[in-house]
Steps between C-alpha positions, in 0.01 A plus 500: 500500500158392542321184599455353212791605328502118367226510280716725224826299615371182498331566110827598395671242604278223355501691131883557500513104614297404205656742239792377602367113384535400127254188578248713642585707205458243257180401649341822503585535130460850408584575106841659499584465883799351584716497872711771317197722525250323720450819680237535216257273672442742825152674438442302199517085619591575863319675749500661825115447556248285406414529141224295257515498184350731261309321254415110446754542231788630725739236412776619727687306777522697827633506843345678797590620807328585862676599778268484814571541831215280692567563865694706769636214784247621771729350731795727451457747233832425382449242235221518214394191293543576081346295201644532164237388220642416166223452231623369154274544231460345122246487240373153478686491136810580634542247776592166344909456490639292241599229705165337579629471868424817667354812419583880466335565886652254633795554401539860608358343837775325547760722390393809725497200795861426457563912494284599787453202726763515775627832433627693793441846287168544656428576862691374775427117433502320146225499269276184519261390221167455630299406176508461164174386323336546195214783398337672205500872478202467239400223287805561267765555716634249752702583753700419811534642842804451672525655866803540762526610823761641714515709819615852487594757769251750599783836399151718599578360889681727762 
């Protein structure tokens, strides 16, 4: 297995977490999706890289997902440091909820915390959120970036 075996492991296990979520689901809100087939969203509202939307128009709500591994342990070789970015993505139509409390981003934000945040499925510590603030991807389409970190073993070391 190589290195960085976690960057495909670590993708799949987010997506299967959140197709696996009917709030998440809910909140993404893709016409005829529902957690009986929310295997439809993979490719289409969530993604294993960074995407931006097509058009100003693209009215879509979207997860994405990076994988990077930022730094060997110089110290040892045997442990590498890994940051998962989640970027969820609306059209600035699409945002407001009907409760007048919160909004679509948010939402999701917190939802994909209580999934992720102390997991123990990633590397050989839990998952700890870092940040989670508030961007735009382009003048119509807010967003937010939500990042964890987590420690992973080295597999590349002998």
């Amino acid at each position: 297995m190589s290195s960085n075996q976690e960057i495909i492991e670590f993708k799949r296990l987010i997506i299967n977490k959140i197709i696996h979520n009917e709030t998440l689901i809910n909140l993404i809100n893709e016409q005829g999706v529902t957690i009986d087939n929310a295997d439809e969203l993979i490719d289409n509202n969530i993604f294993r890289y960074d995407r931006v939307p097509n058009t100003e128009g693209e009215t879509k709500t979207y997860i994405t997902i990076k994988v990077d591994i930022l730094r060997i342990n110089p110290r040892n070789d045997l442990y590498k440091d890994i940051l998962i970015t989640l970027r969820l993505v609306t059209h600035q139509n699409t945002v407001k909820l009907n409760n007048y409390v919160s909004n679509k981003l948010d939402d999701m934000s917190v939802e994909l915390s209580k999934l992720l945040n102390g997991s123990m499925e990633f590397g050989v510590d839990e998952l700890k959120l870092t940040s989670d603030y508030e961007d735009k991807v382009d003048t119509y389409h807010p967003c937010r970036v939500i990042r964890f970190f987590t420690e992973g073993f080295n597999k590349g070391c002998s």
